[in-house]
C-alpha positions as CSV (number, residue, x, y, z in Angstrom):
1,X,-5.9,12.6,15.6
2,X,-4.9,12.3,11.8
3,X,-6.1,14.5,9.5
4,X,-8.4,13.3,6.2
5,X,-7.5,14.8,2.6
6,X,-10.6,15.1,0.1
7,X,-10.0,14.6,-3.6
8,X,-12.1,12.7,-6.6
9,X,-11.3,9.0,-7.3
10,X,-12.8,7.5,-10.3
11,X,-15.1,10.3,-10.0
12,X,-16.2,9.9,-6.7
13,X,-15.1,12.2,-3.7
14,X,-13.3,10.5,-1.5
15,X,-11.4,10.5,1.8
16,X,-8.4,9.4,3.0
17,X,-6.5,9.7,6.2
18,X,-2.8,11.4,6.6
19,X,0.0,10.1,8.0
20,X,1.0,12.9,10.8
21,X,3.8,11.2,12.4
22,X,6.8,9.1,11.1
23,X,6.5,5.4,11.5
24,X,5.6,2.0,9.9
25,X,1.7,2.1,10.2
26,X,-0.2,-0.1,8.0
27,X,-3.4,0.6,9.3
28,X,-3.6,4.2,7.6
29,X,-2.4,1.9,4.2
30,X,-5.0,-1.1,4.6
31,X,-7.9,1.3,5.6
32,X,-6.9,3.7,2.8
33,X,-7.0,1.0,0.3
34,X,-10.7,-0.1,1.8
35,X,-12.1,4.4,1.5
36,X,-11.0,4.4,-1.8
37,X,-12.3,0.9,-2.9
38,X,-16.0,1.8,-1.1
39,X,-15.4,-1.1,1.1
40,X,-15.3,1.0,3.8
41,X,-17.6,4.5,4.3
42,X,-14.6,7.5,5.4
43,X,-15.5,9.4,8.7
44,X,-16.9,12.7,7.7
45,X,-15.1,14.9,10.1
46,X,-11.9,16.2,9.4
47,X,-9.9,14.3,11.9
48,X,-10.0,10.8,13.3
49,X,-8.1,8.9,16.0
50,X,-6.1,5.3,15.7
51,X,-9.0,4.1,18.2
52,X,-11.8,4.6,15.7
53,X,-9.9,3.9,12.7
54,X,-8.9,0.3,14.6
55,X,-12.8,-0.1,15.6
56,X,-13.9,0.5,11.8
57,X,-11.8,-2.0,10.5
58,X,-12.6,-4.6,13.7
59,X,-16.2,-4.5,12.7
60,X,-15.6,-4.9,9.0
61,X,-13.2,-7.6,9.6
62,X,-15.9,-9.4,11.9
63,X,-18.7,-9.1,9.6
64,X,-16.6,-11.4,7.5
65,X,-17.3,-14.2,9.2
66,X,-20.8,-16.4,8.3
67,X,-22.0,-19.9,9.3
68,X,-20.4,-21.5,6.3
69,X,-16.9,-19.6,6.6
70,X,-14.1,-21.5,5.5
71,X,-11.8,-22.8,8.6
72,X,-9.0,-20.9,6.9
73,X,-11.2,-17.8,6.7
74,X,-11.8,-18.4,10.8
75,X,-8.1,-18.5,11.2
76,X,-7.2,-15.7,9.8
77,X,-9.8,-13.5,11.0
78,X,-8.9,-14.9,14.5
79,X,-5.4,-14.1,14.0
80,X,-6.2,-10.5,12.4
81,X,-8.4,-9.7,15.7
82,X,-5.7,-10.0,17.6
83,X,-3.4,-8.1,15.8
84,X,-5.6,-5.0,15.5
85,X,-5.2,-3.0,19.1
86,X,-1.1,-3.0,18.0
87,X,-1.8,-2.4,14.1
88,X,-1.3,1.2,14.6
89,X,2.4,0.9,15.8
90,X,3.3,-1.2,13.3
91,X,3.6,-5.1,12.5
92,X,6.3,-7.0,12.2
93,X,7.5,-8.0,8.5
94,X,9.8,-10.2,7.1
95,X,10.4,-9.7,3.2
96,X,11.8,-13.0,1.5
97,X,13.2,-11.9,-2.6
98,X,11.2,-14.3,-5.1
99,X,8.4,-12.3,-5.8
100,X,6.6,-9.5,-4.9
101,X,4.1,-11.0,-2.8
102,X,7.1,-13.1,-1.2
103,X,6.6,-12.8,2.9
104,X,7.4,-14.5,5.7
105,X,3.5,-15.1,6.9
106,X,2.8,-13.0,9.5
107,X,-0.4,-11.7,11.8
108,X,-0.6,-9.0,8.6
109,X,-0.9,-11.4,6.3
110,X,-4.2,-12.8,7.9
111,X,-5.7,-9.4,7.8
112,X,-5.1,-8.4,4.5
113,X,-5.9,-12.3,3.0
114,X,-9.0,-12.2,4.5
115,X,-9.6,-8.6,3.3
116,X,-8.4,-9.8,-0.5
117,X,-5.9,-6.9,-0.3
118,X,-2.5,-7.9,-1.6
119,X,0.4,-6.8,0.1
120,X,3.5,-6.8,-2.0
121,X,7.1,-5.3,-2.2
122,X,9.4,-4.4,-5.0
123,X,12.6,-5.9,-3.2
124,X,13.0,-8.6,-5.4
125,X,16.2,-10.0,-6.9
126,X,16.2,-10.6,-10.3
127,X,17.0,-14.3,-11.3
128,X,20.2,-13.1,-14.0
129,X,21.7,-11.5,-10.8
130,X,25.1,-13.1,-9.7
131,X,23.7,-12.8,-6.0
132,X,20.7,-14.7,-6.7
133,X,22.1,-17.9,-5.9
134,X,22.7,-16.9,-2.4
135,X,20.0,-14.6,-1.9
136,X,16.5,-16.4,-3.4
137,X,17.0,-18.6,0.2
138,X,16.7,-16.3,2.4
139,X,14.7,-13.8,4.4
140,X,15.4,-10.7,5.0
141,X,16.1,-12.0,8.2
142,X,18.1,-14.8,7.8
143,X,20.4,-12.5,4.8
144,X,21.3,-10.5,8.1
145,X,22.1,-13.1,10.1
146,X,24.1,-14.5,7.6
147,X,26.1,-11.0,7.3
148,X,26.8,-10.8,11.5
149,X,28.1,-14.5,11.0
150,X,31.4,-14.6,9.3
151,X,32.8,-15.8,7.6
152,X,30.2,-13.8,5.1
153,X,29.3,-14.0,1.2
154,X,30.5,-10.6,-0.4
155,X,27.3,-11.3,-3.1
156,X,25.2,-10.4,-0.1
157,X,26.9,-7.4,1.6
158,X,27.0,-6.3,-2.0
159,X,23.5,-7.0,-3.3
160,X,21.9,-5.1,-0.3
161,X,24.3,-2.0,-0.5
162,X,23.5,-1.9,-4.2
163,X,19.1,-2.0,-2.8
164,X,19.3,0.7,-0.5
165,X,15.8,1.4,-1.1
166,X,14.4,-1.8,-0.6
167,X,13.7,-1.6,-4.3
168,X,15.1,-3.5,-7.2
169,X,14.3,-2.4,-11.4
170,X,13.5,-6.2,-11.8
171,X,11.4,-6.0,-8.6
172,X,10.0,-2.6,-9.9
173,X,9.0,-4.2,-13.5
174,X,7.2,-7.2,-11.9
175,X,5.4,-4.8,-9.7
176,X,3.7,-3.3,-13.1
177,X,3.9,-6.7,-14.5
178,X,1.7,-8.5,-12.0
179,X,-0.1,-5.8,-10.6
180,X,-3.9,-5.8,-12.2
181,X,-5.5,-3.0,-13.9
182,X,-6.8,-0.6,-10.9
183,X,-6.1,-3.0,-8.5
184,X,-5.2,-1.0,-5.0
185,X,-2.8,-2.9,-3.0
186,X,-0.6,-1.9,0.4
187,X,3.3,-1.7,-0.6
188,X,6.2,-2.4,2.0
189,X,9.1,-0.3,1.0
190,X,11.9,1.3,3.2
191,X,9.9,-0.3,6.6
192,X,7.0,1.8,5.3
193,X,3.8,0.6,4.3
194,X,2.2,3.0,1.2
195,X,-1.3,2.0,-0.7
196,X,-0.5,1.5,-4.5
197,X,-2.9,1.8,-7.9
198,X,-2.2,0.2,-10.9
199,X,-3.8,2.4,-13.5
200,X,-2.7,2.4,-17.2
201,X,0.4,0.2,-17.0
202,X,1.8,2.8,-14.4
203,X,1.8,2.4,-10.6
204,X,1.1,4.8,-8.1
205,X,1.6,5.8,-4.3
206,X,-0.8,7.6,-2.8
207,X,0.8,10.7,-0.9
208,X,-0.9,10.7,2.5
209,X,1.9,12.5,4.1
210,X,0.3,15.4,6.0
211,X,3.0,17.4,4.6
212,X,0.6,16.4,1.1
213,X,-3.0,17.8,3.3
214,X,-3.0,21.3,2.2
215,X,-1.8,20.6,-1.5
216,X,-4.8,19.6,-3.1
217,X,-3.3,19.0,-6.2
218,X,-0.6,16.7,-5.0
219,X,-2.2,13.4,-4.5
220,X,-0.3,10.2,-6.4
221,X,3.9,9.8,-7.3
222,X,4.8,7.2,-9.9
223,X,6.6,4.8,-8.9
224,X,9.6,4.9,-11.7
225,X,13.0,4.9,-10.6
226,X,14.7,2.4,-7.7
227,X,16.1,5.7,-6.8
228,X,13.4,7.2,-4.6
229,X,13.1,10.1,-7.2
230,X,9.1,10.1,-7.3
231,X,6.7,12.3,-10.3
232,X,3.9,14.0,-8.9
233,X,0.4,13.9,-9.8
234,X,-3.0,14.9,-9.4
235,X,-6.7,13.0,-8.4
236,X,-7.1,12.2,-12.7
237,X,-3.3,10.9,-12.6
238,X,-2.0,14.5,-14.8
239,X,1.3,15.6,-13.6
240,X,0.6,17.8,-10.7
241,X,3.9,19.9,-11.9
């Protein structure tokens, strides 16, 4: 079971569900983003299981279909169904370096499209960038293909040694950029999936680390540097420190 953390939001108490275990789980970051939007109710107990998180979202993800749904609505809703029972271990992601929303499209995408939750990244090369020739192309996938195939591009080897955190200051500024006012989103960064805020020009990743359950006033970082370095903050957005 994960544990739930309790704090205000906009006012409002809310819940949110902690991450106990290492791994890539976008299913704690989607349904956060839904508990903290009231698009979904929280469980009131303390604890819930991967089981009943997945059922919650099945049903909320079924209800979205009417008689007059669009067929692209039907496929993605179709596609998202049948990712659900795996969500919880993780879904496969290919980032591609135009944009922040730029994906390979995946099973994930049709869940969080038909949702309306935006799932972006900050691993975006920045168009003044010697590499961006060579790297605007590609996937993430096909870049390391590219680098087990010789002979390689030294732009490459060197633009991904010099993004260690999957992070770039021109990705981070279009993150703020592009972002809306309070809009919560699910970020990819480091093969980790995080829900986001935009609030006041600043954006924010929700701590749901259960190292973060029994710190009540530890709930945001600001996401500032490329460097990892994060600033803590409370449930109003004050510096927790």
């Amino acid at each position: 079971s994960e544990p739930l953390k309790r704090f205000l939001f906009r006012g409002t108490p809310v819940r949110v569900v902690c991450q106990s275990m290492n791994g890539p789980c976008p299913l704690l970051a989607i349904c956060n983003v839904l508990f903290l939007s009231g698009r979904l109710p929280p469980p009131s107990t303390t604890t819930v299981t991967m089981g009943a998180l997945t059922q919650r979202l099945r049903q909320l993800v079924s209800a979205l279909l009417t008689p007059t749904s669009s067929e692209q609505l039907r496929f993605h809703v179709q596609d998202a169904l049948q990712l659900l029972p795996s969500l919880h271990k993780g879904a496969d992601v290919n980032v591609r370096f135009r944009h922040i929303a730029d994906f390979e499209p995946t099973a994930l995408h049709s869940l969080v499209d038909a949702l309306g939750i935006r799932l972006v990244h900050g691993w975006v090369v920045d168009p003044d960038d010697p590499a961006a020739p060579v790297v605007t192309p590609l996937s993430y996938n096909q870049l390391v293909d590219r680098l087990c195939s010789p002979p390689t591009d030294p732009l490459l080897q060197q633009w991904l040694d010099t993004t260690p955190n999957q992070l770039t200051y021109y990705g981070l500024a279009c993150l703020h950029e592009q972002l809306q006012e309070g809009e919560l989103a699910v970020l990819f960064q480091n093969n980790h999936f995080s829900t986001v805020l935009k609030r006041n020009r600043a954006v924010y990743v929700l701590l749901n680390d259960v190292g973060y359950l029994d710190q009540p006033g530890v709930v945001w970082a600001k996401l500032a540097d490329v460097s990892g370095d994060f600033a803590f903050f409370d449930q109003n957005l004050h510096p927790a420190y």
